[in-house]
N, C-alpha and C positions, 0 to 999 in steps of 0.2 A: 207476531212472527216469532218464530223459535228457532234459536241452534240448532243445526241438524250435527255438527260435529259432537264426538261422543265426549261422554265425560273423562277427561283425564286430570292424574292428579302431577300439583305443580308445587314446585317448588316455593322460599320464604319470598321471594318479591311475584309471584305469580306466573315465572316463566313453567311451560308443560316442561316435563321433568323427561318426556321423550323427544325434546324437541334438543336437548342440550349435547354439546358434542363436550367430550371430556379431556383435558389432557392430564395423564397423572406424572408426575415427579414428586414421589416417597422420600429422595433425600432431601429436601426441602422442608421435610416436618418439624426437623430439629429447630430453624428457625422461629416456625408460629407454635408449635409445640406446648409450648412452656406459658406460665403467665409468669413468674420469675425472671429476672433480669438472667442473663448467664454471668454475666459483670458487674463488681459492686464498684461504683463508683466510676469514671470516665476512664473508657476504653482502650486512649490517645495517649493516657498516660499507665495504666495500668498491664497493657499488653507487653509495652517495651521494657517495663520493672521486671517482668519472667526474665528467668534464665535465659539464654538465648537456645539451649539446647530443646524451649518450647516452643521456636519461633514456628514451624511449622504450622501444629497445633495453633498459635496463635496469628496463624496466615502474616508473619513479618519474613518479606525478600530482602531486605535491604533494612542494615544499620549505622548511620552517618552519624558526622561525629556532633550537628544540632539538628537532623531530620533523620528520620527514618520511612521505609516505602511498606505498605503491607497492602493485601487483598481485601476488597470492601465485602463482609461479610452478608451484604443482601445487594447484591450486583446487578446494573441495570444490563450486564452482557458480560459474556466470559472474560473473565482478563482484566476487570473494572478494578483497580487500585486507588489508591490513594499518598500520597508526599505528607508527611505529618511532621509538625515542629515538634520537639521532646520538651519543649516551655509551653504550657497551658496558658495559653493567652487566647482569649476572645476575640481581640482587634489585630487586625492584620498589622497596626500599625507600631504593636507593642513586641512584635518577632523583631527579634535583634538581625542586625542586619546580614550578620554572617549566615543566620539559619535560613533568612531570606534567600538571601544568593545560592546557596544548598539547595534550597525547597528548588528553586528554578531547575537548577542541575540536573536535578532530581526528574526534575517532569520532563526535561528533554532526552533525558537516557530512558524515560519509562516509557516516549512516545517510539525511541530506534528499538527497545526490548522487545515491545508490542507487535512491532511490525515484523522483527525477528525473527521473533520467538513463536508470534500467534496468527502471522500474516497477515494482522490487521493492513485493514487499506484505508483507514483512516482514526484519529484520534480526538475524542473530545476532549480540550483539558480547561478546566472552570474553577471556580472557588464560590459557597453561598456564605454569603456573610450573615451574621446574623441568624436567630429567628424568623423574622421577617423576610430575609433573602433569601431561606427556604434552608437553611443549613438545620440537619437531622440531629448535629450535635455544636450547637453554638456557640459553647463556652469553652470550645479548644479550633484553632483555626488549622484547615487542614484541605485541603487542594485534589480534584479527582483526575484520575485520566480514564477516560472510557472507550475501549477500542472498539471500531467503527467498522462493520461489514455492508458493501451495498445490498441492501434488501432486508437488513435486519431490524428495520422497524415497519412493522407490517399492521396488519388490522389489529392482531392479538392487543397491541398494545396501544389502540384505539378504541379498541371495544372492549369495556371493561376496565382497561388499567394492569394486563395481565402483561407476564415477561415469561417466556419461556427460554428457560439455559439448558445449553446441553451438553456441559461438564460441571463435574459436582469440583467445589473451590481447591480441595485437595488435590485435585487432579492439572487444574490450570495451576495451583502454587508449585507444583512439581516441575510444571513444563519451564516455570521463569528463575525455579531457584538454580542459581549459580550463573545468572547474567551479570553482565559489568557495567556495573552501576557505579563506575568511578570515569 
């Protein structure tokens, strides 16, 4: 018995290459782009060394006096930030306790911002400890808050593992800078 469908050609895992629906986002390049790091050496500590007059550029909203808040540069949805201690500690349990009580602060003003600022209707706020607890950078502890839309985890990100944003980070750091984060 023989294929009657015709020969078409397929893409590296074998899916038909006319069967694929596409979606493009160009400003996204810059992050896969490169095989160079953009950052030499941890990010947590190295962003908030810049001038502040880089903070933009370096997606930092907020600078406290033992945390700081900035935009997580590969965001699981617009508005995805992050609470970071300015002490590079690994274990949650080596944050002094002031920057502790800050970081909290911190995440409750960035859950009223979100909702403010970006009409989130809801907020994830987590920490991964560790390597193992699935932390992207684990040798500096550092807190996410992810603003929550109903409907906004759909198949895309089922199938595949894909995330589609639809504002580039400069545009969401615009919308949050000059919230009160006090």
């Amino acid at each position: 018995m023989t294929d009657a469908a015709p020969d078409r050609r397929r893409d590296q895992s074998g899916v038909a290459i006319d069967d694929l629906q596409r979606l493009w986002a160009p400003w996204r390049s810059g992050y896969i782009g490169s095989d160079e790091p953009a950052i030499d050496g941890c990010p947590f500590c190295v962003l908030p060394a810049r001038e502040a007059s880089r903070d933009r550029e370096s997606l930092i909203l907020h600078r406290g006096s033992g945390a700081f808040v900035l935009l997580n540069a590969y965001p699981y949805n617009p508005g995805h930030l992050m609470v970071v201690p300015y002490a590079h500690e690994r274990f949650l349990g080596a944050v002094t306790e002031d920057a502790a009580v800050e970081m909290w602060h911190l995440a409750r003003r960035a859950a009223s911002i979100l909702h403010d600022r970006l009409s989130a209707q809801g907020v994830n706020l987590g920490m991964n400890l560790g390597e193992a607890g699935g932390a992207g950078i684990a040798e500096h502890v550092h807190l996410h808050a992810v603003p929550r839309w109903g409907g906004d985890t759909n198949y895309i990100s089922v199938v595949g593992a894909t995330r589609v944003l639809p504002q580039a980070l400069v545009d969401v750091h615009d919308k949050l800078t000059g919230a009160d984060w006090t």
